[in-house]
C-alpha positions in Angstrom: 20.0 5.1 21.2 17.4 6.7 18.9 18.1 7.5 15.4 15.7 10.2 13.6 15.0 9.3 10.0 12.5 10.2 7.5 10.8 7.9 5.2 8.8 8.3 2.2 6.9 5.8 0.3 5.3 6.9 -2.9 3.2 4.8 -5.1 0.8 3.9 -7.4 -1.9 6.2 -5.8 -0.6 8.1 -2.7 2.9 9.6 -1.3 3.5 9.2 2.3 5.7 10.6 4.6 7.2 9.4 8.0 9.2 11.0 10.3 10.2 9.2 13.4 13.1 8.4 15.9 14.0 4.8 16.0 15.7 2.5 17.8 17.1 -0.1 15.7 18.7 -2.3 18.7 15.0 -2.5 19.9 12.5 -2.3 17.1 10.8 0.7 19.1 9.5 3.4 16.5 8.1 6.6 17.7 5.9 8.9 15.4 6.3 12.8 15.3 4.7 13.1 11.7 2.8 10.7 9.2 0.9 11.9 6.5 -0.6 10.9 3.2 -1.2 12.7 0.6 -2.8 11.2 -2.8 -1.4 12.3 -6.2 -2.3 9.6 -8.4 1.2 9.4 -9.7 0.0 6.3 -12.0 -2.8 8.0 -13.8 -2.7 6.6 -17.2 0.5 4.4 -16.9 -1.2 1.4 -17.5 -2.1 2.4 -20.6 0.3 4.7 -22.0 3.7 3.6 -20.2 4.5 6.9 -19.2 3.7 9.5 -16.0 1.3 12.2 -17.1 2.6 15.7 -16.9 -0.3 16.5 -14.5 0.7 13.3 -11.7 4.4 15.0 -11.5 3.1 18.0 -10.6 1.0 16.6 -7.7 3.7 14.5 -6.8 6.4 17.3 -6.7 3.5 19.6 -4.7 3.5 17.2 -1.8 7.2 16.4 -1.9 7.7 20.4 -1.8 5.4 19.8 1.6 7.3 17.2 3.0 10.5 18.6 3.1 9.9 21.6 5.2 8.3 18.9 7.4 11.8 17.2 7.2 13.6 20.1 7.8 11.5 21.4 10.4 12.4 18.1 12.0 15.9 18.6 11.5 16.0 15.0 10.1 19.4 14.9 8.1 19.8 14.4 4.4 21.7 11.0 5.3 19.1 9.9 6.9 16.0 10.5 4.2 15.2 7.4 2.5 12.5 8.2 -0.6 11.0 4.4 -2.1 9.0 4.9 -5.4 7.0 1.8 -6.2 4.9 0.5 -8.8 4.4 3.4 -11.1 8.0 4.9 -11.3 8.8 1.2 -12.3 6.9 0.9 -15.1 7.4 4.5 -16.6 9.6 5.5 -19.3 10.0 8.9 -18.3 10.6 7.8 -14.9 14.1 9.6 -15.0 12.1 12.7 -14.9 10.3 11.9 -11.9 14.0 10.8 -10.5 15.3 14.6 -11.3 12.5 16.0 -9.8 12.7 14.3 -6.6 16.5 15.2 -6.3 15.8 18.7 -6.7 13.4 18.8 -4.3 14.6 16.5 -1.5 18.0 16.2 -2.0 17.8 12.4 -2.4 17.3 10.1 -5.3 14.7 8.1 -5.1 15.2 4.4 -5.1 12.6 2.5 -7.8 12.7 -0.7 -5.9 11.8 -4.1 -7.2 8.5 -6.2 -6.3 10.8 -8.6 -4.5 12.8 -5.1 -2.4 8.8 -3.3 -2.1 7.8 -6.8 -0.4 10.7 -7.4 2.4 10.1 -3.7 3.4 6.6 -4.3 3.9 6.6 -7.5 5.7 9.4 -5.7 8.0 7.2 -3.1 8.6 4.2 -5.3 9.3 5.6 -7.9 11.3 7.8 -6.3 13.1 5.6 -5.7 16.4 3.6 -8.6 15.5 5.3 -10.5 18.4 4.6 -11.3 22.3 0.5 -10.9 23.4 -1.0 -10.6 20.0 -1.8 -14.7 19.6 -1.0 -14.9 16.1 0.2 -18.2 14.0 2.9 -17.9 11.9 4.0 -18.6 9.3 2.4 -14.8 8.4 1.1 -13.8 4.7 1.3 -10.4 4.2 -0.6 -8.3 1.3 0.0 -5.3 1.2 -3.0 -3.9 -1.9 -1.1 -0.9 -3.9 -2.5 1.4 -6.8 -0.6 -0.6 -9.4 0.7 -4.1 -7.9 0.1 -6.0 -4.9 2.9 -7.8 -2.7 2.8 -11.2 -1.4 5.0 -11.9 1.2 4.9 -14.9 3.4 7.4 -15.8 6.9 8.0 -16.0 10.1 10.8 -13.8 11.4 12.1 -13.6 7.7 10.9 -13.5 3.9 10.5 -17.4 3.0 9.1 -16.4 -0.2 7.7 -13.0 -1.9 6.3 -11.9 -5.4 4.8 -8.6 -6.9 1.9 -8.9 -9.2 0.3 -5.5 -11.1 -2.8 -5.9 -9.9 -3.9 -3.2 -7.8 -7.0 -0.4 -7.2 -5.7 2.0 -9.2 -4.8 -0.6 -12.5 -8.1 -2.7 -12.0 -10.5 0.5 -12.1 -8.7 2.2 -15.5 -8.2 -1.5 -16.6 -12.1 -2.5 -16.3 -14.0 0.3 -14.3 -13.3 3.4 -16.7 -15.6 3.6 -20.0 -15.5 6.2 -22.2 -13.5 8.4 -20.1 -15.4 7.8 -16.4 -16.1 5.0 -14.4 -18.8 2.9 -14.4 -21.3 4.1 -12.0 -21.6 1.3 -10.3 -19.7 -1.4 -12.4 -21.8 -3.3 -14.5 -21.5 -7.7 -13.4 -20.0 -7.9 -16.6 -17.4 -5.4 -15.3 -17.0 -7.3 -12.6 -16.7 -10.5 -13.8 -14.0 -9.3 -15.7 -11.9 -7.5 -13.0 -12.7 -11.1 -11.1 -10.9 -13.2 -13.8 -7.6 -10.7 -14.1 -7.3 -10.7 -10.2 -8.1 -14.6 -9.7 -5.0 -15.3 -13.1 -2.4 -13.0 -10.9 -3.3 -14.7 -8.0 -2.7 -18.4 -9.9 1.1 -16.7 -11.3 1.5 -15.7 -7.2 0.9 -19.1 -6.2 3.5 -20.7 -8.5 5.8 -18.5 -6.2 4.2 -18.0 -2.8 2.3 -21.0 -0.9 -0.3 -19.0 0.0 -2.1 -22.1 2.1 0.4 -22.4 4.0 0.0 -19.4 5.8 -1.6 -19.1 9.4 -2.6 -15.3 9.6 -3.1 -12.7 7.0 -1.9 -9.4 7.3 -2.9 -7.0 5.2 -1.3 -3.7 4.3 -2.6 -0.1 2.7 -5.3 2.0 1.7 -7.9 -0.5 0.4 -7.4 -2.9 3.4 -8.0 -0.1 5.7 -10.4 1.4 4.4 -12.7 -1.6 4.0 -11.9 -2.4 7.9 -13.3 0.6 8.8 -16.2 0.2 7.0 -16.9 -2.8 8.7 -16.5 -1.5 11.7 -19.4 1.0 11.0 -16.7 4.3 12.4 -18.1 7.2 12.2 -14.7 8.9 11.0 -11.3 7.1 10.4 -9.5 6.0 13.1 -6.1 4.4 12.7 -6.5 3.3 16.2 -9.3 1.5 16.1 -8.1 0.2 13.1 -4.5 -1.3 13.8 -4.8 -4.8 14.2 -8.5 -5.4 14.4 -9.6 -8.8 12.4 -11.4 -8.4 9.7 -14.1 -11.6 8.6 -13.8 -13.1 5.4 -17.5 -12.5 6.0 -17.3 -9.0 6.6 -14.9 -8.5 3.9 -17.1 -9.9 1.2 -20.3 -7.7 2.8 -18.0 -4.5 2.2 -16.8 -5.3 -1.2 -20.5 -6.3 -2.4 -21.4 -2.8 -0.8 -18.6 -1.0 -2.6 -18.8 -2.8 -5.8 -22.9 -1.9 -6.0 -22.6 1.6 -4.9 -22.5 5.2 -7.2 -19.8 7.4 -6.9 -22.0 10.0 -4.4 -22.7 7.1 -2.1 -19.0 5.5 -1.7 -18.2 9.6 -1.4 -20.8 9.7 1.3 -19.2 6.8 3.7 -17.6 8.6 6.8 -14.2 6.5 6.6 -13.8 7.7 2.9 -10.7 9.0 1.7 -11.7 11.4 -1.4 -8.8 9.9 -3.4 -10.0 6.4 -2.9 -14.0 6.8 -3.6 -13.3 5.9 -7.3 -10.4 3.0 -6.7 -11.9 1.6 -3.2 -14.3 -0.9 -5.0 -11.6 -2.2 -7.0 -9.4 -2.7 -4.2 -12.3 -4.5 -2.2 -12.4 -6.8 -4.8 -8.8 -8.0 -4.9 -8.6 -8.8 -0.7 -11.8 -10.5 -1.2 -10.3 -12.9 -4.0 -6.8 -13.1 -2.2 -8.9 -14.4 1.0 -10.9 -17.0 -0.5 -8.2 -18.2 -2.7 -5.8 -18.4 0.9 -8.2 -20.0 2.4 -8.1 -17.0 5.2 -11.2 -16.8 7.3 -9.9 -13.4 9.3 -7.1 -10.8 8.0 -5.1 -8.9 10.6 -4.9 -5.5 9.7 -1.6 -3.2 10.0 -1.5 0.5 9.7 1.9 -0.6 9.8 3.2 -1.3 6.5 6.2 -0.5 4.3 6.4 3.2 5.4 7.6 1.9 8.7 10.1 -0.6 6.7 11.6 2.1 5.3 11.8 4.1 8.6 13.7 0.5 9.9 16.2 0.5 7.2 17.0 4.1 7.2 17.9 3.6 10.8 19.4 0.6 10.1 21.9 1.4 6.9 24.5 -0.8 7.6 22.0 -3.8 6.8 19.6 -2.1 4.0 21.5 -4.4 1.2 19.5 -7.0 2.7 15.9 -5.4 1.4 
């Protein structure tokens, strides 16, 4: 028996919203609406702590979008699930961005912990990872956020997680932006810089997460994605195409050396390329790149599946959401 839930995941960088009928005895999740929308709710947090005036109003414009999509779906209010992520963490004005949420969706948002973010991602990445697909486990999945990334490694369940804030968004204003823009490209010394933050997180994830011990990597989100589908030269995005194709470590560091050498106009010019990510993507390059080498991963799996589909599982699932 199907359940129909919504689930909305909103980060660092983007708000997403899924709204599917799931069948929690099974595992089987049907779509009837995804969508994305990119806000930038962390603009600035990094350095000022607190969630610019400007970000809530994005943010509140798309969650005013998503719930006539929720009500057209006649998805009820028990069953809406609304995960806020890095950003809302790390705010101190984050009760505003609570309130306004509650208003509009008629559901508090839960500000999860790194340790809550990862489960729900590897659930939704793992999931279907089962049967034909030929893959070694145990699994580490990444999933690469705005402001922190998630390490997750298991089999059928979490062995051992952590959250580190290293992510697109918090590497470019960290390193990229000068003087109030980016660099256009990043200088070496830029990136030599943004190298050494990313390669020190990934030495605190290690203390935490054996990252050699994993036998495929998944990876999870917008940067991942997008640098697949660079890779594979499309001529648009296609989630398709994209879910579950294996990436080259290779291939990987090709599409981050493109990225990372590129102007503005000419990352805007790739045919995959979200507008909301031409100024993060070469950022978010970099960090796969440095968590494959330093995993020892020659290939990453990657999941249009991620935590947006966790969520959709636990919503259908209440009676066991204590667990993530």
């Amino acid at each position: 028996m199907t359940t129909r839930v919504a689930a909305v995941d909103c980060g660092t960088n983007s708000i997403r919203l899924l709204v599917a009928d799931v069948d929690p005895a099974t595992g089987a999740l049907e779509d009837l609406d995804r969508r994305m929308r990119i806000v930038r709710l962390g603009q600035g947090v990094d350095r000022t702590g607190r969630l610019a005036p400007e970000a809530l109003e994005r943010t509140f414009a798309a969650c005013r979008e998503y719930a006539e999509v929720i009500r057209h779906h006649g998805v009820p209010a028990v069953n809406v699930r609304f995960v806020a992520t890095s950003a809302s963490r790390d705010a101190e004005n984050r009760d505003d961005f609570v309130r306004g949420v509650v208003e509009l969706l008629g559901v508090e948002p839960e500000v999860v912990s790194g340790s809550q973010e990862a489960a729900l991602s590897f659930t939704g990445a793992t999931r279907e990872l089962t049967g034909d697909h030929g893959l070694l486990t145990p699994y580490l999945v990444v999933d690469i956020g705005g402001g922190s990334t998630e390490f997750v490694l298991g089999s059928d369940t979490v062995e051992a997680s952590r959250s580190v804030d290293v992510g697109c968004v918090r590497m470019t204003e960290r390193h990229i932006v000068r003087d109030g823009g980016p660099a256009d490209p990043p200088t070496p010394e830029i990136v030599a810089a943004m190298t050494a933050d990313i390669d020190a997180a990934l030495a605190e994830v290690c203390r935490t997460v054996p990252m050699d011990r994993a036998r495929t990597l998944v990876g999870l989100a917008g940067s991942v994605t997008t640098v697949a589908a660079v890779a594979l030269g499309l001529p648009a995005y296609d989630p398709e195409a994209i879910h579950h194709a294996r990436i080259s470590l290779d291939q990987v560091r090709a599409v981050s050396g493109q990225l990372l050498a590129a102007t503005h106009a000419e990352r805007a010019a790739i045919p995959v390329m979200h507008e909301g990510r031409v100024d993060v993507i070469g950022a978010g390059a970099l960090v796969l790149l440095r968590i494959m080498e330093r995993a020892g991963a020659e290939e990453v799996v990657v999941s249009e599946h991620d935590i947006l589909d966790g969520i959709a599982f636990a919503a259908a699932g209440r009676s066991g959401q204590q667990a993530l």
